[in-house]
GUNU-753298 format. One record per residue (C-alpha): residue in three letters; x, y, z. Coordinates in steps of 0.25 Angstrom, whole numbers, plus 5000, padded with zeros to 4 digits. Layout:
{atom ALA; {X; Y; Z}}
...
% end
This chain:
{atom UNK; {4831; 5376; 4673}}
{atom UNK; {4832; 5386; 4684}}
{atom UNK; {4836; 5401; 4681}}
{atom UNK; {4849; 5406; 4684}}
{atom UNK; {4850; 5416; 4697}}
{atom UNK; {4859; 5426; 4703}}
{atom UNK; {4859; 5435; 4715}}
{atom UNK; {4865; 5445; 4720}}
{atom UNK; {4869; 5458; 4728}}
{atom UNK; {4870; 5472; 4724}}
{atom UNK; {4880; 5480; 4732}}
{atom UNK; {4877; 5495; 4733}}
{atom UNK; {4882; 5506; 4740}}
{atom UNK; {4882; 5520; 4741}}
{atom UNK; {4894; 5530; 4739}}
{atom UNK; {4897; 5544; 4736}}
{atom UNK; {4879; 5545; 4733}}
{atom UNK; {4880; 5536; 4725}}
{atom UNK; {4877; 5520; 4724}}
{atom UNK; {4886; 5510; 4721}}
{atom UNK; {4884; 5495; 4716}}
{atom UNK; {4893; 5484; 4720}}
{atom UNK; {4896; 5476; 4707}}
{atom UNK; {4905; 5464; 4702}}
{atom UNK; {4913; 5463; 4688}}
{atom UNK; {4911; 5448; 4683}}
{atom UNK; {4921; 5438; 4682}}
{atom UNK; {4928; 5430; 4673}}
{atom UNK; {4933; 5431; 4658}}
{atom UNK; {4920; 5436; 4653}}
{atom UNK; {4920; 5448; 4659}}
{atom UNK; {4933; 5452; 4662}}
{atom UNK; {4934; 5463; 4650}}
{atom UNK; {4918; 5468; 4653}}
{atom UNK; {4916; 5479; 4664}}
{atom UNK; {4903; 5485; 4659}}
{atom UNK; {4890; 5475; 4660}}
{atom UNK; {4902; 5465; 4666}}
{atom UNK; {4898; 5467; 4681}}
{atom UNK; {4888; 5461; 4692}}
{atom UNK; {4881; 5461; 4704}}
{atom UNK; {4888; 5450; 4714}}
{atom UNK; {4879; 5440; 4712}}
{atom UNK; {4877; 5426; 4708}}
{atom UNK; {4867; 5412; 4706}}
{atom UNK; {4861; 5405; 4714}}
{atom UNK; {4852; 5392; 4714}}
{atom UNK; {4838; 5391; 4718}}
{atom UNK; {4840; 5384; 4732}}
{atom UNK; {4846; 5400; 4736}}
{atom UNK; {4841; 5412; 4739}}
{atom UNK; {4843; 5423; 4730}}
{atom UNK; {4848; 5431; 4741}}
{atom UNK; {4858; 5420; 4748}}
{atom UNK; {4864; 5419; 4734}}
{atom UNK; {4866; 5435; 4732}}
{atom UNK; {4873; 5436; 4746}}
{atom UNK; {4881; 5422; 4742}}
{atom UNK; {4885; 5426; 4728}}
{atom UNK; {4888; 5439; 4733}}
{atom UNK; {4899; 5432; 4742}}
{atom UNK; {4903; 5423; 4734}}
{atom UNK; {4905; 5433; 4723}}
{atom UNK; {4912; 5443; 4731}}
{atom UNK; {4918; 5435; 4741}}
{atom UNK; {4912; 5445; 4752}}
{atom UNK; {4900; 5443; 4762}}
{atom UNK; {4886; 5450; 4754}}
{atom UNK; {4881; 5463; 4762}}
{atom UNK; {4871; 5459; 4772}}
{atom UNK; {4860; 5468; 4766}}
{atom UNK; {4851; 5473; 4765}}
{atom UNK; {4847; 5467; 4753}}
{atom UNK; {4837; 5474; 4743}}
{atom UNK; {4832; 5465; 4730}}
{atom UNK; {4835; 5470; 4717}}
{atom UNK; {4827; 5459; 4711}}
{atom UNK; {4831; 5451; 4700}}
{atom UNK; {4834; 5451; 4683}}
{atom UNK; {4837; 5443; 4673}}
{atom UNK; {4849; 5443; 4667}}
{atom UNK; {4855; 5440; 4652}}
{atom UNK; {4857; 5426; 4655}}
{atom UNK; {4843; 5424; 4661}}
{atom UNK; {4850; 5422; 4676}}
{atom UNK; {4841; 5430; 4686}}
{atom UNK; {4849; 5438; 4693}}
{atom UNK; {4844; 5445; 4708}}
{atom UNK; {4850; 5455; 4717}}
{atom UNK; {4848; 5463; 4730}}
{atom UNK; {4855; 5477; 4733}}
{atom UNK; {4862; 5478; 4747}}
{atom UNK; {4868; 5491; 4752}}
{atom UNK; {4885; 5487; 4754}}
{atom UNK; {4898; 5493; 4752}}
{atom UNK; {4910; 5482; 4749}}
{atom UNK; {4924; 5482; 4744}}
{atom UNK; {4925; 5477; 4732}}
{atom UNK; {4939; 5474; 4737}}
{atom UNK; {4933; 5465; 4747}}
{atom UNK; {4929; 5457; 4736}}
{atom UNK; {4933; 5442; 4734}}
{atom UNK; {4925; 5436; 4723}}
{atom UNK; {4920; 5422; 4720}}
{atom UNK; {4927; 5415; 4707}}
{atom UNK; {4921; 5406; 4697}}
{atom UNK; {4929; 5397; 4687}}
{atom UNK; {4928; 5395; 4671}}
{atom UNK; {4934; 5389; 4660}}
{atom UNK; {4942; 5401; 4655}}
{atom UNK; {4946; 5403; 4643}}
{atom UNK; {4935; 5395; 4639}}
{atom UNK; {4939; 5381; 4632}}
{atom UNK; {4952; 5382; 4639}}
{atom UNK; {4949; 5371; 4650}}
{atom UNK; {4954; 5381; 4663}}
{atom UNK; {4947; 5384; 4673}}
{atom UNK; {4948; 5399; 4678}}
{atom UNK; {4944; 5406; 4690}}
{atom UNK; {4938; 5419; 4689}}
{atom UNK; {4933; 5430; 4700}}
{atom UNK; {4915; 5432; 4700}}
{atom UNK; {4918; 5446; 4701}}
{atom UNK; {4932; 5450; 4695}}
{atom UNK; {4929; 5465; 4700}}
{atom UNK; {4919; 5471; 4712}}
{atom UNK; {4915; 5487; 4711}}
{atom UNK; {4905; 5496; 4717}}
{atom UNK; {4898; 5505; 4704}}
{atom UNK; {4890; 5516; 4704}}
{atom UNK; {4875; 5513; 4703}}
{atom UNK; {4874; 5521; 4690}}
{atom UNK; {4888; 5515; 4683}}
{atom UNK; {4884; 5502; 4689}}
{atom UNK; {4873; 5497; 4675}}
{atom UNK; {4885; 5498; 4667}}
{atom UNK; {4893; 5487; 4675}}
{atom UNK; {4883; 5478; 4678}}
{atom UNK; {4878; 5465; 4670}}
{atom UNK; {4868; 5472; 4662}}
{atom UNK; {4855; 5463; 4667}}
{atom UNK; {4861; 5467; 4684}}
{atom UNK; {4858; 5483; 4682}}
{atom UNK; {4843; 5481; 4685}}
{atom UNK; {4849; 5479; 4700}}
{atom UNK; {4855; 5493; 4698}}
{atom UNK; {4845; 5496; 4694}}
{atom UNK; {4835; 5492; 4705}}
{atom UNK; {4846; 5494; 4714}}
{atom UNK; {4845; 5510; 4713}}
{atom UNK; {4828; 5508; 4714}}
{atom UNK; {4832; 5503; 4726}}
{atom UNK; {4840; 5515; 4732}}
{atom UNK; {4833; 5525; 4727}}
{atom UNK; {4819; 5520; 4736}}
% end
């Protein structure tokens, strides 16, 4: 059986001195209640006839419904999450409206057991946090990134 794989792009900018990280709250039932832990770098899987990169710039589209920066792109490597899924992520310096922001929609039974299909957004919310509030948004498993991506700037 072949691992599970995502990848994806980590936005940042920098404002008033500081550096900002563009995140997205998850979609769905799940974690409409959840704000801490319940948000994500744009990202998503891929098979293994694609690139790691072609599926960060892909799912960053698909999930935002915007056009991914052109880079340049700086690997943060990768990690493991909970689920065993190995996630990989390269920062880009960009600034976008989360306004500008369409994003991509997935279908479930919901409620569960019902029978009906419902439509839910990826992303239910798109916001640019700081670099130091930013661990307590994100999925526990992504804040490695953050992590690394403030290695990065500080060379």
């Amino acid at each position: 059986m072949t691992e599970k794989r995502s990848a994806g792009l980590l936005l940042h900018r920098g404002t008033a001195g500081r550096t900002e990280v563009l995140l997205g709250h998850m979609g769905g039932p799940f974690w409409a209640r959840h704000d801490a832990g319940a948000w994500s770098i744009p990202k998503g899987e891929y098979g293994p006839d694609e690139a790691p990169m072609d599926a960060a710039r892909r799912e960053f589209q698909e999930e935002l419904g915007v056009p991914p920066p052109t880079g340049p792109y700086e690997a943060l490597g990768e990690t493991r999450q909970a689920n065993g899924k190995i996630v990989t992520v390269w920062a880009v310096g960009a600034d976008l409206d989360p306004a500008c922001v369409v994003p991509g929609t997935f279908s479930m039974e919901w409620p569960k057991g019902s029978g009906r299909m419902q439509e839910f957004p990826e992303l239910d919310k798109v916001a640019w946090w700081p670099l130091d509030e930013a661990p307590a948004k994100l999925v526990k498993a992504q804040t490695v990134f953050l992590t690394r991506l403030a290695e990065l700037l500080d060379r």
